[in-house]
C-alpha positions in Angstrom: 0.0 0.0 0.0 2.8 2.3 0.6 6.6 2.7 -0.6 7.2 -0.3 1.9 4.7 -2.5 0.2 6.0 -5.9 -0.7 9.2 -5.1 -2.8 10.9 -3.8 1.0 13.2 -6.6 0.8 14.4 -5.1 -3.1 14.6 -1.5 -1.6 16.5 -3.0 1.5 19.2 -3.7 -1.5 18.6 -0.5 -2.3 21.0 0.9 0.3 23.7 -1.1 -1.1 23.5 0.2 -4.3 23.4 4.0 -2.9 26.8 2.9 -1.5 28.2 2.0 -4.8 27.2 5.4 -6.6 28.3 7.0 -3.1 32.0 5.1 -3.2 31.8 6.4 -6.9 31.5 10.1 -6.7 32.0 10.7 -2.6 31.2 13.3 -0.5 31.1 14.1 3.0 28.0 11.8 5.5 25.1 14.1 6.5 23.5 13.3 9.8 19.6 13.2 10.1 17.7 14.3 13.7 15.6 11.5 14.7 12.1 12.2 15.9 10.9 13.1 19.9 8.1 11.1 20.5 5.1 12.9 20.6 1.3 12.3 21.6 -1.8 13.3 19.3 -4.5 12.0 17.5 -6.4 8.8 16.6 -6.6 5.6 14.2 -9.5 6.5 11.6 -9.7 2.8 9.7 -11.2 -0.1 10.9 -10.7 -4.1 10.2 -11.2 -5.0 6.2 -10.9 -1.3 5.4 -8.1 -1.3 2.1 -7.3 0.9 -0.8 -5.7 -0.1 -4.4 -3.0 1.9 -6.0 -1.2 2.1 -9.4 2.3 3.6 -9.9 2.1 7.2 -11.7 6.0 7.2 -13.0 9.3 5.9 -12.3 12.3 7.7 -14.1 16.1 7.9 -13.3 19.0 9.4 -14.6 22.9 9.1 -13.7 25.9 9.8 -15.5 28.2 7.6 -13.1 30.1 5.1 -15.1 28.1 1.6 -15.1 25.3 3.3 -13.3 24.1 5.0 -16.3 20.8 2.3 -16.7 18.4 1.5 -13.3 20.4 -1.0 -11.1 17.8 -3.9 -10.9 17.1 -2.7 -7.2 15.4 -0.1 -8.4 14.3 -1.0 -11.8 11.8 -3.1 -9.8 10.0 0.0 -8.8 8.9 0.5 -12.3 7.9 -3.3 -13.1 5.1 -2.8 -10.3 1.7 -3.1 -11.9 -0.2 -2.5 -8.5 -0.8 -3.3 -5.0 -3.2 -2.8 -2.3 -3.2 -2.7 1.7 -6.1 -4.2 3.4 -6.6 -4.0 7.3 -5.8 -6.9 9.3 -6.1 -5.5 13.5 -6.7 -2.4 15.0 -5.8 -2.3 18.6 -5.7 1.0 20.1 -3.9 3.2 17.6 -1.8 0.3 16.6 -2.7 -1.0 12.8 -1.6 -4.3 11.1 -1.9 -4.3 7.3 -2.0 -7.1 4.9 0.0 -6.0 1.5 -0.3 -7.8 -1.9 2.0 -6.2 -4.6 1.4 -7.3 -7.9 4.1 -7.4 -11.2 3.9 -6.5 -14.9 5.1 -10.7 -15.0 2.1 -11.9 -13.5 4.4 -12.4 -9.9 2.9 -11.4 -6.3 4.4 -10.9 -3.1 2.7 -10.3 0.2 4.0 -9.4 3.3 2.2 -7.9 7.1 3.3 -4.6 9.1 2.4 -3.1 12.1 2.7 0.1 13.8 1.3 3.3 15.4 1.7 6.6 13.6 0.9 8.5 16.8 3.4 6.8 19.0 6.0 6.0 16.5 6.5 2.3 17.6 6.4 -0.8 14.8 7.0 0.2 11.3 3.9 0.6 9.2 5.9 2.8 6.7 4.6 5.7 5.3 0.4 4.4 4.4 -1.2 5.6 7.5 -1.6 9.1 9.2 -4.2 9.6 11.8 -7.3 10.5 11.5 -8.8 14.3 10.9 -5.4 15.9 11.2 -4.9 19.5 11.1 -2.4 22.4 10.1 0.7 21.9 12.3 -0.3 18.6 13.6 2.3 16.0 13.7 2.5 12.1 13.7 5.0 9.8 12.5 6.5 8.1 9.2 8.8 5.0 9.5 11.3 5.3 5.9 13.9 2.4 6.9 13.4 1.0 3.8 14.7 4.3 2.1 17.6 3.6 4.2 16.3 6.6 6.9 16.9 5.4 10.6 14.0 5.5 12.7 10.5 7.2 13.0 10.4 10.7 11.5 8.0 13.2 12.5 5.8 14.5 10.1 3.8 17.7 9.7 0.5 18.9 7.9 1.4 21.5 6.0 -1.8 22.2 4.5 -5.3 20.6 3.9 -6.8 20.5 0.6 -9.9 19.0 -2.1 -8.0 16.6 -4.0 -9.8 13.7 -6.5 -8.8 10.4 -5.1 -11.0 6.9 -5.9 -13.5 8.8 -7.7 -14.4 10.9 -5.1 -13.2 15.0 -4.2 -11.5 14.7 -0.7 -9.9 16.6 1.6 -6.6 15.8 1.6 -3.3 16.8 4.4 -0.6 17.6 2.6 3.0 16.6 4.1 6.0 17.2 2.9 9.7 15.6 4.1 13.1 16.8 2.9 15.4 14.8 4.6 19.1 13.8 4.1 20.6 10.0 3.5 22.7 9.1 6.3 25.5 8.5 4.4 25.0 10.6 1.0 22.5 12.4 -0.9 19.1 13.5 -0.3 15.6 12.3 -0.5 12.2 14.6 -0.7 9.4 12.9 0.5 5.6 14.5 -1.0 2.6 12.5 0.3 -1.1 13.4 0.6 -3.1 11.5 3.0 -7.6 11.6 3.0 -8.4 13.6 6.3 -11.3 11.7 7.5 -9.2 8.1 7.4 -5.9 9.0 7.3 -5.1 6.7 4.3 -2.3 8.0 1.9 -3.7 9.0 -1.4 -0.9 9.8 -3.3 3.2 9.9 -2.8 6.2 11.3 -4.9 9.8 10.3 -3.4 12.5 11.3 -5.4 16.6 11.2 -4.3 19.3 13.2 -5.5 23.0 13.2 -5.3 25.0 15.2 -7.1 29.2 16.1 -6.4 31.1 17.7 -9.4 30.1 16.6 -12.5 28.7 13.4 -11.4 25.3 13.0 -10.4 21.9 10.4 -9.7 18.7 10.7 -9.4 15.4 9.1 -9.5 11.9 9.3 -8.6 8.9 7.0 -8.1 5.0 8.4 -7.6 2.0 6.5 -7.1 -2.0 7.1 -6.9 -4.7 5.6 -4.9 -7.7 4.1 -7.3 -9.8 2.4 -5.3 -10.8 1.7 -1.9 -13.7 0.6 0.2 -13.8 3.4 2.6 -15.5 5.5 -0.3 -17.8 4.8 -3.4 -19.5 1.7 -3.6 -19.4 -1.8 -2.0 -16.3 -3.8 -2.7 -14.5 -7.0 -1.8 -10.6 -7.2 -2.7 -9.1 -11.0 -3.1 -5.4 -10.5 -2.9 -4.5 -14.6 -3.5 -7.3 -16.1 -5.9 -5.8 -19.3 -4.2 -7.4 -19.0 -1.3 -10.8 -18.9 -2.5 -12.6 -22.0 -2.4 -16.0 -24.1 -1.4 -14.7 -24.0 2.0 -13.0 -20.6 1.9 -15.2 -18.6 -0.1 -15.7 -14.5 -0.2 -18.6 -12.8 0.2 -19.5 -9.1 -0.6 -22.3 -7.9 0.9 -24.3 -5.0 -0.8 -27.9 -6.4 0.4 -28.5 -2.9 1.9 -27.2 -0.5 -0.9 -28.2 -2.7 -4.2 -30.5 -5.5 -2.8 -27.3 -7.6 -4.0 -24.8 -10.5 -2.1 -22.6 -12.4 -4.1 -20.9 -15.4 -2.6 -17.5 -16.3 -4.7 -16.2 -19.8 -4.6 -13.8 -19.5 -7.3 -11.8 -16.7 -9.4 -9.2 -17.1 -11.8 -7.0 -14.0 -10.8 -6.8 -11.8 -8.0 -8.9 -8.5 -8.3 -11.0 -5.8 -6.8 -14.8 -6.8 -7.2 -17.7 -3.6 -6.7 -21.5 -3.9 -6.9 -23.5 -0.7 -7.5 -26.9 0.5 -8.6 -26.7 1.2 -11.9 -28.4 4.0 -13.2 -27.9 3.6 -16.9 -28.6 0.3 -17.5 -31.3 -0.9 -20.2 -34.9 -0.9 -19.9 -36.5 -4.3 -19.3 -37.7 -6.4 -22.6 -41.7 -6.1 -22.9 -43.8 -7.8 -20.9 -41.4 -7.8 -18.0 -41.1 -6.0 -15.2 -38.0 -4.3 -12.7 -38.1 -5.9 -9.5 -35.4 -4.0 -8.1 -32.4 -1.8 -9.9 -30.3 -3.3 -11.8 -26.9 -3.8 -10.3 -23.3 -3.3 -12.1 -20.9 -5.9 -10.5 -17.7 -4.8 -12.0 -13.6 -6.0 -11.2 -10.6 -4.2 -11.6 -9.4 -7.2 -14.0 -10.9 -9.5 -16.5 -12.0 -12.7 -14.4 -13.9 -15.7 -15.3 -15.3 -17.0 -12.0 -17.6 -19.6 -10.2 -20.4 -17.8 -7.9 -24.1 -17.5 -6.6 -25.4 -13.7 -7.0 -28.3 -13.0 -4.9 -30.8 -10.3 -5.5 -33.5 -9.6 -3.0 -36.7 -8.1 -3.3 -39.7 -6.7 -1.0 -43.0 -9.4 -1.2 -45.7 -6.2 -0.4 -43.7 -4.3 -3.7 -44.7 -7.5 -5.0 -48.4 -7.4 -4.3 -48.8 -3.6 -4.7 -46.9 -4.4 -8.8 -49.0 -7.7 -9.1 -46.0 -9.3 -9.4 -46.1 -13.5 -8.6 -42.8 -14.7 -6.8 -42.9 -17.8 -9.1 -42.4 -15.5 -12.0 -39.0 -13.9 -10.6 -35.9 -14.4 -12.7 -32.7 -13.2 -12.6 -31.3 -11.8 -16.5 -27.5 -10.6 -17.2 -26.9 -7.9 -20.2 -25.0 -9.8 -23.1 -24.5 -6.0 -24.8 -27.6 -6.5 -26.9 -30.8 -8.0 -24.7 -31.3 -9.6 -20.9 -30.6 -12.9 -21.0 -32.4 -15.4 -18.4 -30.2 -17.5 -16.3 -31.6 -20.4 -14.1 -32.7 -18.7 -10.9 -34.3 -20.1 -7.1 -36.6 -18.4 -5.5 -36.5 -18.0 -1.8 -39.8 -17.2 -0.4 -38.9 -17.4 2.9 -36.0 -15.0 3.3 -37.3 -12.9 -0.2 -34.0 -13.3 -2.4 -33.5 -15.1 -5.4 -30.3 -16.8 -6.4 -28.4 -17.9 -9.7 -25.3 -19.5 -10.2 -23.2 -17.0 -12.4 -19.6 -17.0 -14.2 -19.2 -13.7 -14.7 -20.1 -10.2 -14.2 -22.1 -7.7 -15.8 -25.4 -5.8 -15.7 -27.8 -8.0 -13.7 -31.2 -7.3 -12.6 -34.3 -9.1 -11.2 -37.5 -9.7 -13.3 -40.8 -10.9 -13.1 -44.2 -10.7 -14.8 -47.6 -9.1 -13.6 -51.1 -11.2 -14.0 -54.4 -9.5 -14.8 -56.3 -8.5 -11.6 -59.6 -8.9 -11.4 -60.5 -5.1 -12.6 -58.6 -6.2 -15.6 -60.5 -8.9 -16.6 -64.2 -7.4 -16.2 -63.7 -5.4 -19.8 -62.7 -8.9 -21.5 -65.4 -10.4 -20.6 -67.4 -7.7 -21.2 -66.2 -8.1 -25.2 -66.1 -11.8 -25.3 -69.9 -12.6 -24.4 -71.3 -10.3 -27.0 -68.9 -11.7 -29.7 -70.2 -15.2 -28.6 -74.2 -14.1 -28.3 -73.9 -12.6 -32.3 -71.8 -15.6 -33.6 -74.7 -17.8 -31.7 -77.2 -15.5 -33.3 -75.9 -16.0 -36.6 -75.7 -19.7 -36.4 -78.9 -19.8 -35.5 -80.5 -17.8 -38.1 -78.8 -19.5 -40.6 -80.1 -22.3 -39.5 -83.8 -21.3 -39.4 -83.4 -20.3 -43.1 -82.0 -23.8 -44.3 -85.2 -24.9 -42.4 -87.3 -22.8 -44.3 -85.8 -23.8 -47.9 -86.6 -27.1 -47.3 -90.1 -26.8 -46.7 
């Protein structure tokens, strides 16, 4: 979720390397204040809260002899497709996050950290602050993996409306300019969402420079979607894990009359149900039981799953709607298309094994009330009394000829 995200153990190297353009051009170490610990604030995310990012940009540039391309160590910053944070614990102001990081080669790594950004204790990096910070308050950022010793105190400089996830947000700005222990200098540019505390969006950049040699690179990254704004979602880090007996559920019963229960995925993915306002207008002769929902994932899936949509029996009535006529339909791009569907009377859902997502809504037909069927009735008998007539008059004439 943060710079510390999964590829720590590349950026650990990362030191190393920084040694090696440092040997190469030398200059004199720097020293960097560590922080005083200092009270303040609280933890604004709960358990299963988690947010998705993309990287922005990676570039780098060097003129040091052999160091003129990306060592590997940092290459690996630009070969990241994406990776998300989800919320393991929250004890006190203590947080333990789950990170996934995910590869332009279709690799993954995953890896847990801990820590309180009001205390300064653990090391959750850099992708929490605390919650509904203002100007001139402080809290901590851990950048060891940066090669920065201990927690550094951070401070909002300003608060501002910022687009993150689809949304406008207030966002506290923090900036850290901050010297490498041994050479060189790093600028540190985050924005984190003021009501959670999440970060939203980073720029780290380094830069050494002695004569005419110098290096420098920088890496930037976005927030794109989270569950702690915007519609109901489910992440699934590791489609491995998902199963019969380990499946994932993502409940939207309460904003979209949805559920969907997932017992198999092919790749790992962030999954949102919403109402969908511009979906098509029901075929003829059917009617919309509830909105049509937009299930939606942040990669192309195939999948194994049961999609439930529930619906209100006295809507039912008041529509002249049966429940045996209730059927759940998916948009192929060109009509609804019925798919086998159970109705449960009981607890007023009905359910359909799907393997994919889509549009999907839940129809059912009216039947003729009793008003209805008064005018029919009222056409039918005289139709039948003049075609009776007619018979009978034409009968009474072939009567007649014969006589």
């Amino acid at each position: 979720m943060s710079t510390n995200f999964n590829f720590k153990y590349a950026i650990v190297r990362l030191v190393g390397v920084m040694g090696l353009i440092l040997l190469l051009v030398g200059t004199l170490p720097l020293s960097s204040p560590l922080a005083q610990a200092q009270e303040g604030g609280s933890i604004g995310v709960e358990v299963g809260d988690w947010a998705n990012y993309s990287i922005t940009s990676f570039s780098y540039e060097s003129n040091v002899p052999g160091l003129e391309e990306p060592p590997v160590e940092l290459a690996v910053l630009a070969s990241i497709e994406w990776f998300i944070g989800e919320v393991m614990e929250v004890s006190g102001n203590s947080v333990t996050m789950q990170a996934g990081t995910y590869y332009d080669d279709g690799t993954n790594q995953f890896e847990t950290i801990t820590g309180n950004p009001v205390a300064g204790t653990g090391n959750l990096s850099d992708s929490l602050a605390p919650e509904n910070l203002s100007l001139g308050d402080q809290f901590y950022i851990w950048l060891e993996e940066w090669g920065l010793p201990g927690p550094q105190l951070a401070t909002v400089s300003e608060t501002t409306s910022r687009a993150y996830a689809g949304e406008t947000r207030q966002a506290n700005h923090v900036i850290l300019n901050l010297p490498h222990p041994d050479r060189g200098d790093f600028s540190f540019d985050y924005y984190y969402d003021k009501e959670t505390g999440i970060v939203c969006e980073w720029v780290t950049v380094f830069s050494h420079e002695v004569e005419s040699y110098y290096t420098s690179f920088s890496w930037s990254g976005v927030i794109t979607e989270t569950n702690l704004w915007g519609p109901d979602s489910v992440v699934i880090p590791d489609p491995e894990v998902v199963s019969d007996t380990t499946p994932v559920t993502l409940d939207a019963v309460e904003t979209a009359s949805a559920m969907v229960v997932i017992f198999n995925i092919s790749d790992s993915c962030v999954i949102k149900i919403e109402q969908a306002t511009d979906a098509p207008p029901p075929p003829s002769g059917a009617v919309d039981v509830v909105n049509s929902v937009f299930i939606n994932t942040s990669e192309m899936v195939t999948t194994r799953a049961v999609l439930r949509l529930s619906y209100d029996p006295e809507a039912l009535a008041e529509q002249g709607i049966t429940e045996s006529s209730l059927v759940i339909h998916y948009w192929d791009s060109t009509e609804w298309v019925p798919v086998e569907s159970q109705v449960n009377t009981d607890e007023h859902y009905v359910s359909a094994d799907i393997e994919h997502f889509s549009y999907w809504t839940l129809l059912g037909e009216t039947t003729p009330t009793e008003e209805e069927g008064v005018p029919i009735v009222w056409i039918i008998v005289p139709v039948v009394c003049v075609v009776i007539a007619v018979l009978a008059l034409l009968y009474l004439r072939r009567q007649r000829s014969k006589v």
